[in-house]
C-alpha positions, 0 to 999 in steps of 0.5 A: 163934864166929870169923869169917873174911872171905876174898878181901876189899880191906881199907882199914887205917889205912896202905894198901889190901890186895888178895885179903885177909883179916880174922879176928875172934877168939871175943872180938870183936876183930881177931886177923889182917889182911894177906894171906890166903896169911899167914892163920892158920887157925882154924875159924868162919864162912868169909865170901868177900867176893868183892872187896868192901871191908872197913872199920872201921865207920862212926862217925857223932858227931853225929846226932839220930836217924832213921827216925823216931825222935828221940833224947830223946823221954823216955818211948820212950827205950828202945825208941828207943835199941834200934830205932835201933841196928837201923836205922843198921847198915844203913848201915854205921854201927858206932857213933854219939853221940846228939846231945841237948837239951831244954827246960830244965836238968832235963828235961835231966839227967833225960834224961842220967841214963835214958840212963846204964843204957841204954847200960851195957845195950847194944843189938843194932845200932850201939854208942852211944858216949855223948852229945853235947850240943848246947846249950843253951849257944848264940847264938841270933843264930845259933841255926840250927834250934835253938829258941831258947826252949831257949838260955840263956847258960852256967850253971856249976852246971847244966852240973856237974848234967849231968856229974853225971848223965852219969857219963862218958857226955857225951864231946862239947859245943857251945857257943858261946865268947863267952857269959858263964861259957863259959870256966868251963863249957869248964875244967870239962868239959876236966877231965873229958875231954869235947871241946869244939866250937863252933858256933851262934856269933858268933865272929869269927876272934880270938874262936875264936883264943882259944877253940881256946888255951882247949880248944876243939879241934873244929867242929861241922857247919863252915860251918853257923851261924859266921862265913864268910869274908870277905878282911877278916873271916876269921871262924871259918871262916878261923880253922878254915881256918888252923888247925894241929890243929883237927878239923871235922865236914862234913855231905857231904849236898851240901845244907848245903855246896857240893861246891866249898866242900867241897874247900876245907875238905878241901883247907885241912885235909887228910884227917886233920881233916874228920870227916863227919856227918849231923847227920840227923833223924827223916827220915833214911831216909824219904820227903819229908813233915812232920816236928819237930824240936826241938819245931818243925815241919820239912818234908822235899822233895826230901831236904832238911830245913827249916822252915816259913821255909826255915831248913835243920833238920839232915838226912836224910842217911846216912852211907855216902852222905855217904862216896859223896858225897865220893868220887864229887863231891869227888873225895877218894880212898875209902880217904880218904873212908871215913876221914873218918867212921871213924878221924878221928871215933874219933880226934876224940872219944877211941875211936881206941884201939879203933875207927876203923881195922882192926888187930889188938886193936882191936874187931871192928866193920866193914862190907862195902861196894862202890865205890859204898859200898852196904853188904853186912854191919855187925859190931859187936865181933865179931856181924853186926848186918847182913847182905846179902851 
């Protein structure tokens, strides 16, 4: 059935249309946008949106899970995958990439490989778009949160294993450069169309120079666990900060990165390159309390996520509040702000030519929001997977 948002705002790649309308075809895709007086009629569900915003989906590209689940988990990774998708749309969230590791090469390709049909399958919430890998490919002097009994150097034979068991599903990788065989790894999952970020490294400003000319074209969680800046020592971030075409993810939970320090990557980089995050745990969307993380005890307080130590261990940040936090704190404007986890994550990963911005032929997966981004409605390709209107 068709569905018809009327007397909407409409957040397009290009401009902010006022009294607007978006019709969604039988197929799920967008068939019309722009004035409402220029609409085609067509019968369906008539929705008036009463001056809220309608905006592509948000696309979160890095997460661990959230309300209670932890992607990964082998034994429920089903259930999980089901019960997530669920709960994340609503928050606006139209698709997202699971964020995985494990304790070693096995447990892992044996995870990659369960993940396959299930995504095939879908699900009823949010699309899962594929797979991130963060790790095991990491310096553990910089390990974060990662355990470090889970990083090892880059093994060329294993990482072939994982794409083997992937079979087009891993679309993003972490890995740290200066580690032995990382270039060989890099090469090899280039071709097949994966995109390579760094993080959890020690790489100083010439080492990642080098690593963006040799297919490293994206930061994961930018500031987190990287070489800062310093006037002399400009370090990875200078190097991101001075790029022409690098993209950078931003964790807006203003807790793992100042608001001030946050419009300086905005600003160095514009708003086409900063792709926010939430890099979010099984807390995201509980209350404070004990929590795990990557075999590892995390506690929550006050919405911040740690371990026992102090160490920050991701997040329980939401999307939509990432996207808030960055309007109302930054200061970017909304449309920009909404941009930053819709078409530039689509675009960073691959997915622009079909999600991330609301035009004609593209996929039918929006949200309905307000100023504030309380989220009213998540459809994904053309089904309301969350309503609150």
């Amino acid at each position: 059935m068709a569905t018809i948002f009327d007397y909407a705002t409409v957040f397009t790649p290009t401009e902010e249309i006022k009294r607007a309308a978006v019709v969604v075809s039988d197929e799920g895709k967008i068939a019309y946008v722009g004035p409402m007086e220029d609409a085609p009629y067509v019968d369906g569900l008539r929705l008036d949106m009463r001056g809220r915003i309608v905006i592509p989906g948000l696309i979160d590209i890095h997460v661990h899970g959230g309300h209670g689940i932890t992607f990964a988990q082998s034994d429920t990774l089903a259930e999980d995958l089901k019960a997530y998708s669920e709960w994340v749309a609503g928050n606006g969230v139209a698709a997202f990439m699971t964020s995985i590791t494990a304790p070693d090469a096995d447990q892992l390709t044996a995870i990659i490989e369960k993940y396959k049909p299930l995504f095939e399958s879908g699900v009823p919430g949010a699309e899962p778009l594929g797979i991130h890998l963060e790790g095991p490919y990491l310096n553990v002097e910089k390990k974060g949160a990662q355990n470090a009994d889970w990083l090892r150097d880059p093994v060329v034979a294993e990482a072939q294993a994982f794409l083997d068991a992937g079979q087009g599903w891993i679309h993003q990788m972490t890995m740290a450069p200066e580690l032995p065989q990382a270039y060989e790894v890099a090469s090899m999952y280039r071709k097949a169309g994966v995109v390579l970020a760094v993080a959890h490294t020690n790489a100083d400003y010439d080492v990642a120079r080098q690593a963006f000319k040799g297919g490293w074209t994206h930061i994961t969680h930018f500031y987190n666990a990287q070489v800062g800046l310093h006037h002399r020592k400009p370090g990875l971030v200078g190097a991101v900060l001075g790029s022409d075409d690098i993209t950078a993810e931003l964790i807006a939970d203003e807790i793992h990165v100042h608001p001030g320090a946050m419009k300086v990557m905005i600003r160095a980089l514009g708003t086409d390159r900063v792709v926010l995050i939430t890099d979010a745990m099984e807390a995201a969307g509980l209350a404070d309390g004990e929590y795990s993380l990557l075999g590892s005890p995390v506690i929550v307080k006050n919405g911040a996520a740690r371990q026992p130590d102090g160490t920050i261990a991701g997040s329980a940040a939401v999307l939509n509040k990432c996207v808030h936090n960055v309007n109302k704190d930054v200061g970017v404007p909304l449309k920009d702000a909404v941009k930053m986890a819709t078409l530039n994550p689509a675009r960073a990963m691959g997915f622009a030519s079909r999600l991330g911005s609301i035009a004609e032929g593209k996929d039918a997966s929006l949200a309905v929001i307000d100023e504030d981004v309380n989220v009213y409605l998540t459809m994904v390709k053309g089904k309301i997977v969350y309503n609150n209107l």
